[in-house]
Steps between C-alpha positions, in 0.01 A plus 500: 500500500565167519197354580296734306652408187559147407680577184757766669853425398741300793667799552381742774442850410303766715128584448340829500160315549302698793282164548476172476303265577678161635826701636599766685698758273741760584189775557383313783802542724565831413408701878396243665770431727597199423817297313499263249620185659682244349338161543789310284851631657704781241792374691483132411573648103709638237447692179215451352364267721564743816225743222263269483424504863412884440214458445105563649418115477745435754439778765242563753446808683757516805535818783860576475659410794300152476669486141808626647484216803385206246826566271702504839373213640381278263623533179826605564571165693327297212772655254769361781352175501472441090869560523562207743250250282687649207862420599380146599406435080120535555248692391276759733088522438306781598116534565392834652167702522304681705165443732271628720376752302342825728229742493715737399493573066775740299225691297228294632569186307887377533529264838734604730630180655511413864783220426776424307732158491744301315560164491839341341648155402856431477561108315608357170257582200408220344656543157808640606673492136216747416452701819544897400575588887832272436798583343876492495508730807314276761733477775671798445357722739844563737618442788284709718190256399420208668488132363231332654437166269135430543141597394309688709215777508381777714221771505415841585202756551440823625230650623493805297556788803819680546534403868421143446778260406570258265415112609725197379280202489541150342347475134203234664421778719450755254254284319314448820461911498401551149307186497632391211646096355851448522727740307789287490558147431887489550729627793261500750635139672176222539355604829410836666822364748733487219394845382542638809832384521579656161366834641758475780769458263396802264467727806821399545615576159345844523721544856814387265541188644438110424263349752571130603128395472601188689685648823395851477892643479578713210830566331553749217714230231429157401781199658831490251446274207122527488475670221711246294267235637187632385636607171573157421140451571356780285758448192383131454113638579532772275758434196494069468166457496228553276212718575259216399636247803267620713543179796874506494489910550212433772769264653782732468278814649496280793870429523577862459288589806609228671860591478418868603408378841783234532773708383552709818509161737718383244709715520520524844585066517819625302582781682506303825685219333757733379544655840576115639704420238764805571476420858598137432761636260625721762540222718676255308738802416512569897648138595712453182708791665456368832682152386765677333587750776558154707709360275 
């Protein structure tokens, strides 16, 4: 019992306890009809870090098919979206829990709740020479995963009935229902606008497909050569400079975001420019064989 027992050993281990009194224990949800939930995601882990979500402090009593549709709908898309943030080098956050509690008690004293939701982060941590979620397979997640080079953030909750559905909502929004201060102090943009517009582009991520926050078009890959662009970026942001120059990495932040939204009309200057150029080339080619068939 984890709670019970302040000087229990890290590693989890079951508990023959029939009672206790700050957690629910195994006894309780014996015939009651109900599942042990995962709050934190089994999914999102590996080894014995995928174990250490087994366990009662991080599972609420769930009806099956509610269990069933939260895996489904929520967390199975939250997995598909720490992909993305991973192949992009940064690092995915995670705050989940349940709310609402009902009338209804396993035993008469373990809350069934009436709502459950997760909240996530994707940015850069802020010691990223030190960051445990990062390591020499960022980026590395395959083709079949999309690269979308940003922060962003995005929310869920379900009401906790089989026939109900799971709602995406923007991470403001979710405080507004739990009435709680902000959970998040990164990735969310500056405005309730700006985080909007994030939440257009991760629904759009979730669809498997980059939304164009700016003209509303999507397109599933990033222009040629925009990749090397903001690598240039994040090598000199990441490798030259030391953690400690804080201004110059503030400055650089901004360049790197900058250049995300550039890069596509960039590239589109050059790809018209190359299109005139061939034509020109074409025509110069056109009247040099016009002069020498008159000759």
């Amino acid at each position: 019992l984890q709670i019970d027992d302040q000087n229990a050993p890290g590693t989890i281990r079951s508990s023959s306890a029939s009672f206790s009194q700050n957690q629910a224990v195994d006894e309780d949800y014996q015939d009651s009809g109900y599942d042990r939930g995962h709050l934190y995601p089994f999914a999102l882990n590996e080894k014995e870090s995928a174990t250490a979500t087994c366990t009662l402090t991080n599972a609420v009593p769930e009806e099956h098919t509610a269990n069933v549709n939260w895996y489904q709908e929520a967390e199975s898309i939250v997995e598909k979206l720490a992909r993305i943030c991973h192949k992009s080098g940064r690092s995915m956050y995670l705050i989940t829990g349940a709310a609402n509690p009902t009338k209804t008690k396993m035993k008469n004293r373990v809350s069934v709740p009436g709502l459950v939701w997760t909240a996530l982060c994707c940015t850069y941590p802020r010691d990223q020479n030190n960051d445990p979620c990062l390591n020499s397979n960022a980026g590395s997640e395959g083709k079949d995963v999309l690269r979308y080079n940003g922060d962003f953030s995005f929310a869920f909750m379900k009401q906790m009935k089989p026939e109900r559905s799971t709602t995406h909502s923007t991470v403001r929004q979710l405080q507004k229902k739990l009435r709680v201060d902000r959970l998040f102090d990164n990735c969310r943009g500056m405005s309730e606008n700006e985080e909007a517009e994030i939440f257009k582009v991760v629904e759009g991520l979730i669809q498997g497909k980059i939304i164009d926050s700016v003209s509303g078009g999507s397109s599933p890959l990033r222009p040629f050569g925009y990749e090397v662009h903001i690598g240039i970026f994040r090598f000199i942001r990441h490798k030259l400079l030391a953690p400690g120059q804080s201004v110059v990495r503030v400055v650089l932040s901004n360049m790197v975001e900058f250049a995300t939204t550039i890069a596509p009309i960039f590239h589109g200057i050059l790809l018209v420019l190359g299109i005139l150029a061939i034509n020109a080339f074409g025509i110069l080619i056109n009247n040099y064989s016009a002069n020498l068939n008159r000759q």
